[in-house]
C-alpha positions in Angstrom: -56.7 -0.3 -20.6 -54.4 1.8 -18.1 -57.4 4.2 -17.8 -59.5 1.4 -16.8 -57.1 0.6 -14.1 -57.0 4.0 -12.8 -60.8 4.2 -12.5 -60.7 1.5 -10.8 -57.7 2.5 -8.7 -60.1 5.7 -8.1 -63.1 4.5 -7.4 -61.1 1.5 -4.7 -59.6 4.6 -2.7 -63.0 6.9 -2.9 -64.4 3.4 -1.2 -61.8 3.1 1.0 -62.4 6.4 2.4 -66.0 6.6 2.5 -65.5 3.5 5.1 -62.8 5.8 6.9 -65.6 7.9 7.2 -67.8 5.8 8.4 -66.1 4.2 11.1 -65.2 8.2 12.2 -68.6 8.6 12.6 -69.7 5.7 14.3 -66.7 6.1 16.5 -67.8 9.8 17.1 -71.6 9.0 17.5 -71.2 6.6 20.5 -69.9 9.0 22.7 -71.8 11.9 21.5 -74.7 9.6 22.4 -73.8 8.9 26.1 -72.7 12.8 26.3 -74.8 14.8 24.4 -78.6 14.8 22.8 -79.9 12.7 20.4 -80.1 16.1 18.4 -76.7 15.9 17.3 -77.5 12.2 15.5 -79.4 13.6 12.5 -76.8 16.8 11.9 -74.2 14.0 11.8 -76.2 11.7 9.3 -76.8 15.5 7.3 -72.8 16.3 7.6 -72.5 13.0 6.4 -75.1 12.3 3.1 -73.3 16.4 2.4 -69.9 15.4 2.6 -70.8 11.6 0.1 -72.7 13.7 -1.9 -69.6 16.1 -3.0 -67.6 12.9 -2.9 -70.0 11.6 -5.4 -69.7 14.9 -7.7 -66.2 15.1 -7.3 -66.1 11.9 -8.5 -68.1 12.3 -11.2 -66.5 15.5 -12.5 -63.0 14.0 -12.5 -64.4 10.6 -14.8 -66.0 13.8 -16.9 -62.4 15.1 -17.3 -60.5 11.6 -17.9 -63.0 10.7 -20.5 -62.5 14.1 -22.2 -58.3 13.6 -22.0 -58.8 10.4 -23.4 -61.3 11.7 -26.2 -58.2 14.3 -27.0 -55.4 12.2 -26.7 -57.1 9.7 -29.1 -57.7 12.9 -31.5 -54.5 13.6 -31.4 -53.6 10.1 -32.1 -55.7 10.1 -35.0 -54.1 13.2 -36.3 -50.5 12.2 -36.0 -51.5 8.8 -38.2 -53.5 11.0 -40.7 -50.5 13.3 -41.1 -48.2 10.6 -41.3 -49.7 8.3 -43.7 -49.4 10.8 -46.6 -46.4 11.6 -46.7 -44.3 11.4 -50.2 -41.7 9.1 -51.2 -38.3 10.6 -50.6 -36.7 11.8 -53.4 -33.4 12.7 -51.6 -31.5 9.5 -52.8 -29.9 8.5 -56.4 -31.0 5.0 -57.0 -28.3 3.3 -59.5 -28.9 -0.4 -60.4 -26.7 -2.6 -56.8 -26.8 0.8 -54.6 -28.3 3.9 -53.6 -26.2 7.3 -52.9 -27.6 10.4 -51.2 -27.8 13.6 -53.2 -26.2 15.8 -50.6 -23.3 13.6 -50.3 -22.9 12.8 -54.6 -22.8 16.8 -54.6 -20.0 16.7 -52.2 -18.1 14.4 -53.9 -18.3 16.1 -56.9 -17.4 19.8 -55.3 -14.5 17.8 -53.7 -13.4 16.2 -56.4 -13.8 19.8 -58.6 -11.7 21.4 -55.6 -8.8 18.5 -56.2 -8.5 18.4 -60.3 -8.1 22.6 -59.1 -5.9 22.2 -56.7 -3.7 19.5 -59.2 -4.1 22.2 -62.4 -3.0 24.8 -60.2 0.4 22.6 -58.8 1.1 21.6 -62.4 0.7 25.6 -63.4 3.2 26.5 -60.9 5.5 24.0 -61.6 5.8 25.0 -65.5 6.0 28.6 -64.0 9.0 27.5 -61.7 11.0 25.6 -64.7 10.4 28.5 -67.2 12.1 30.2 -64.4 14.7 28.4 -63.8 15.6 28.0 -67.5 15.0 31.8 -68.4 17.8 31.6 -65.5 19.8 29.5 -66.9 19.5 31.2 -70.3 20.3 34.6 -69.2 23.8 33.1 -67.1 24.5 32.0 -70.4 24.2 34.8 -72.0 26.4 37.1 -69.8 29.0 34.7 -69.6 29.0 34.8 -73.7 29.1 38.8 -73.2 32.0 38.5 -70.6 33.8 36.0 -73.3 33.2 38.7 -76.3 34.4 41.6 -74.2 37.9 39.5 -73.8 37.7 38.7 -77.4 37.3 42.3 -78.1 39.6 43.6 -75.9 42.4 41.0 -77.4 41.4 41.9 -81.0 39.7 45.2 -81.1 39.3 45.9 -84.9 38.9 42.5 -86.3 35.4 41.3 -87.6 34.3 38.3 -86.2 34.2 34.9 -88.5 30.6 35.1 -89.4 30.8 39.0 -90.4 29.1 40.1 -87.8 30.7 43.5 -86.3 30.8 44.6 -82.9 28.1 47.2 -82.6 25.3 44.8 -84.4 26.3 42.5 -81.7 25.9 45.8 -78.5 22.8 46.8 -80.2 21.4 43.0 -80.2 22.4 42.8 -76.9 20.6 46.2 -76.1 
């Protein structure tokens, strides 16, 4: 339909200026008739039927060229449908029974969640780390405040036994 109206459009305006023309010419011929010979009427009319004549072609030639835009934009139309029409069904979604969930972002939510339960194990493995720590800490405090006891013990009662008949240098070489 638009190239219809553009035809149109054309073909008003080619009009338009063949009548240009022709007033030009009539307005030219009258005083080339008083001036000059009646010679110059029939190069005129020649000029004239010459310069319609290419008008005509050029006209011609450029409804050649819209018809054969049109006969390739339509091909191209056709094509794009064609290549459109087939395409496949996308697979790119999990369908579940009340919702759908893309595969890109279920695979992110499972790496994420993966990353967190790490992240969690990790916290929880450093934690137990820090409290055997502390309590190995606490253990070996313990234990050389029991050595600083026996070393007064032994010091006030150097060649007694102790209660559980335990001597001294099993106790150094436990301690060792």
């Amino acid at each position: 339909m638009a190239q219809s109206v553009s035809n149109d459009a054309l073909w008003g305006k080619l009009s338009e200026i063949d009548k240009k023309l022709d007033k030009l010419s009539k307005v030219q011929e009258l005083p080339v008739l008083k001036q000059e010979s009646p010679e110059i009427i029939p190069i005129i009319k020649e000029v004239k039927e010459a310069i319609t004549t290419e008008i005509k072609e050029d006209i011609q030639m450029l409804n050649g060229n819209i018809l054969n835009t049109l006969k390739v934009v339509t091909q191209i139309g056709n094509r794009q449908i064609e290549s459109v029409a087939p395409q496949k069904p996308n697979n790119s979604y999990f369908n579940f029974k009340f919702f759908k969930v893309r595969k890109t972002s279920f695979v992110i939510t499972i790496l994420g969640l993966l990353v967190f339960v790490l992240t969690l194990f990790c916290m929880k493995q450093q934690n137990d780390y820090t409290l055997l720590m502390n309590e190995y800490h606490k253990q070996n405090v313990t234990i050389q405040n029991l050595n600083e006891e026996l070393k007064v013990f032994d010091e006030k009662y150097p060649k007694k036994q102790q209660k559980n008949g335990i001597s001294k240098d099993k106790i150094q070489k436990i301690h060792d």
